[in-house]
Every structure is written in structure tokens, then in C-alpha cells.
C-alpha positions in Angstrom: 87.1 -17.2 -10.4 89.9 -16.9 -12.8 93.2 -18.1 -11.6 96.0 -15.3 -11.4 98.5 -18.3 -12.4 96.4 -18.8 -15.4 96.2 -15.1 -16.2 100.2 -14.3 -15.8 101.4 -17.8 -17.7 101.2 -15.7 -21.4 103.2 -12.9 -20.0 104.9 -12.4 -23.5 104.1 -10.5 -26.7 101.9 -11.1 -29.8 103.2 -12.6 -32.8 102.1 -11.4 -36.0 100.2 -14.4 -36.5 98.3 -13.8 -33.0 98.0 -10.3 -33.5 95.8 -11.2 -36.5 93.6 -14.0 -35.4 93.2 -11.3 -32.7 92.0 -8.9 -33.9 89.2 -11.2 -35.7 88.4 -12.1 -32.9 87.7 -8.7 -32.0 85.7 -8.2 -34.5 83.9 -10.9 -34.3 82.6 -10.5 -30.3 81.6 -6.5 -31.6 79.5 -8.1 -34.5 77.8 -10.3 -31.6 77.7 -7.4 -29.4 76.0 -5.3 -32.0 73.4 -8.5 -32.9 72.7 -8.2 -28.7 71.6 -5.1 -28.7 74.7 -4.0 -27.1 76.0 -1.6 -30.1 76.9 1.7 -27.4 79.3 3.4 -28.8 81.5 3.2 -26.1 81.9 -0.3 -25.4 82.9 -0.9 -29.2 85.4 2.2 -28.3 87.2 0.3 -25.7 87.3 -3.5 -27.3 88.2 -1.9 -31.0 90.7 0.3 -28.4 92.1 -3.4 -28.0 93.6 -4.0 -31.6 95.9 -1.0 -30.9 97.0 -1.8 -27.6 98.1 -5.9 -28.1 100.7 -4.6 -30.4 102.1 -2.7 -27.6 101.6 -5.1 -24.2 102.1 -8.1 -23.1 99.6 -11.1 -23.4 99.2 -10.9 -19.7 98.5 -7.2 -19.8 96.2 -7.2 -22.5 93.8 -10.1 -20.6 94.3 -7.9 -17.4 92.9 -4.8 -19.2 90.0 -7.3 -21.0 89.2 -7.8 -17.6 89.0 -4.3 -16.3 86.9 -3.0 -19.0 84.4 -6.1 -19.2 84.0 -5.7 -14.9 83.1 -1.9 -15.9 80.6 -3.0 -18.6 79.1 -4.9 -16.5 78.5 -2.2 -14.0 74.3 -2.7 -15.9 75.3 -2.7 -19.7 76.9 -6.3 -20.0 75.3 -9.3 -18.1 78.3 -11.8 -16.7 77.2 -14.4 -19.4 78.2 -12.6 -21.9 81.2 -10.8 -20.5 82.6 -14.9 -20.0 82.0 -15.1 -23.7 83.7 -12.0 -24.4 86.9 -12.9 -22.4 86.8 -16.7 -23.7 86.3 -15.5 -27.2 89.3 -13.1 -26.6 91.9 -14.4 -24.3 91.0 -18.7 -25.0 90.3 -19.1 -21.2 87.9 -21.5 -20.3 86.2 -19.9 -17.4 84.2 -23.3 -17.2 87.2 -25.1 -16.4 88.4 -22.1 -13.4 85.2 -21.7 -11.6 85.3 -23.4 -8.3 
């Protein structure tokens, strides 16, 4: 289970810097998503969707909304492996070191 302390701690905005290593990390977890078999349209919607939105929110926010959409994908199209990866790849949370 993911701490809510560990969640709220980066409750500040992308630098530029950030921003960018962002948003190849974006693209690289739709290039694995894609070699997975996982290349619906709509899930690449909502995780391109993310570039867009961490120049607008807050650290915090944007790992909040991570989480939100990866809980829906997993409602069947994303198995919980790889939506850890996903939020690992994405928000540098080691789930490994959370899970009790």
C-alpha cells in the first residue's frame, strides 16, 4: 500500500528539467505498453493526456491522478504488475519498499 505521507511529500511543481525527463518517461512506459500488447487507444489517451497536465498541477496531484487512471485500467486491461511499473516508472516510488 502506498503511503499517503509518501504521496503528498512532492506537493510542488515541475521544473523544466523534470517536466522533460517526464515526459520521456512517458513515452517510454507507452513504448512498453504498446510491446505488451496493451496499445488501446485509450489508455495511451490518458498517460500521453499526462504531459499536458504536469505543466499545470502539482507533483502530488499528478501521482494522485497516475493513480486514478492506472486503478481504472486495471478494472481487466492492466494487470497490477504492470500498473507498479507504470507508477514506479512515472512517479520514482518504490512500491517494493511501501508494501507491508
Amino acid at each position: 500500500m502506498i503511503s499517503v505521507d509518501e504521496i503528498s511529500k512532492n506537493d510542488e511543481e515541475y521544473s523544466v528539467n523534470e517536466l522533460v525527463d517526464l515526459h520521456f518517461k512517458i513515452d517510454a512506459v507507452l513504448e512498453k505498453l504498446e510491446k505488451l500488447g496493451l496499445g488501446q487507444e485509450i489508455i495511451f489517451e490518458e498517460i500521453e493526456g499526462l504531459k499536458t497536465k504536469s505543466k499545470k498541477i502539482s507533483k502530488k496531484d499528478l501521482k494522485l491522478m497516475l493513480i486514478g487512471q492506472l486503478v481504472s485500467f486495471g478494472n481487466g486491461v492492466v494487470d497490477s504488475e504492470t500498473a507498479g511499473q507504470i507508477l514506479e516508472k512515472l512517479t520514482d516510488v518504490q512500491l517494493s519498499n511501501l508494501i507491508i
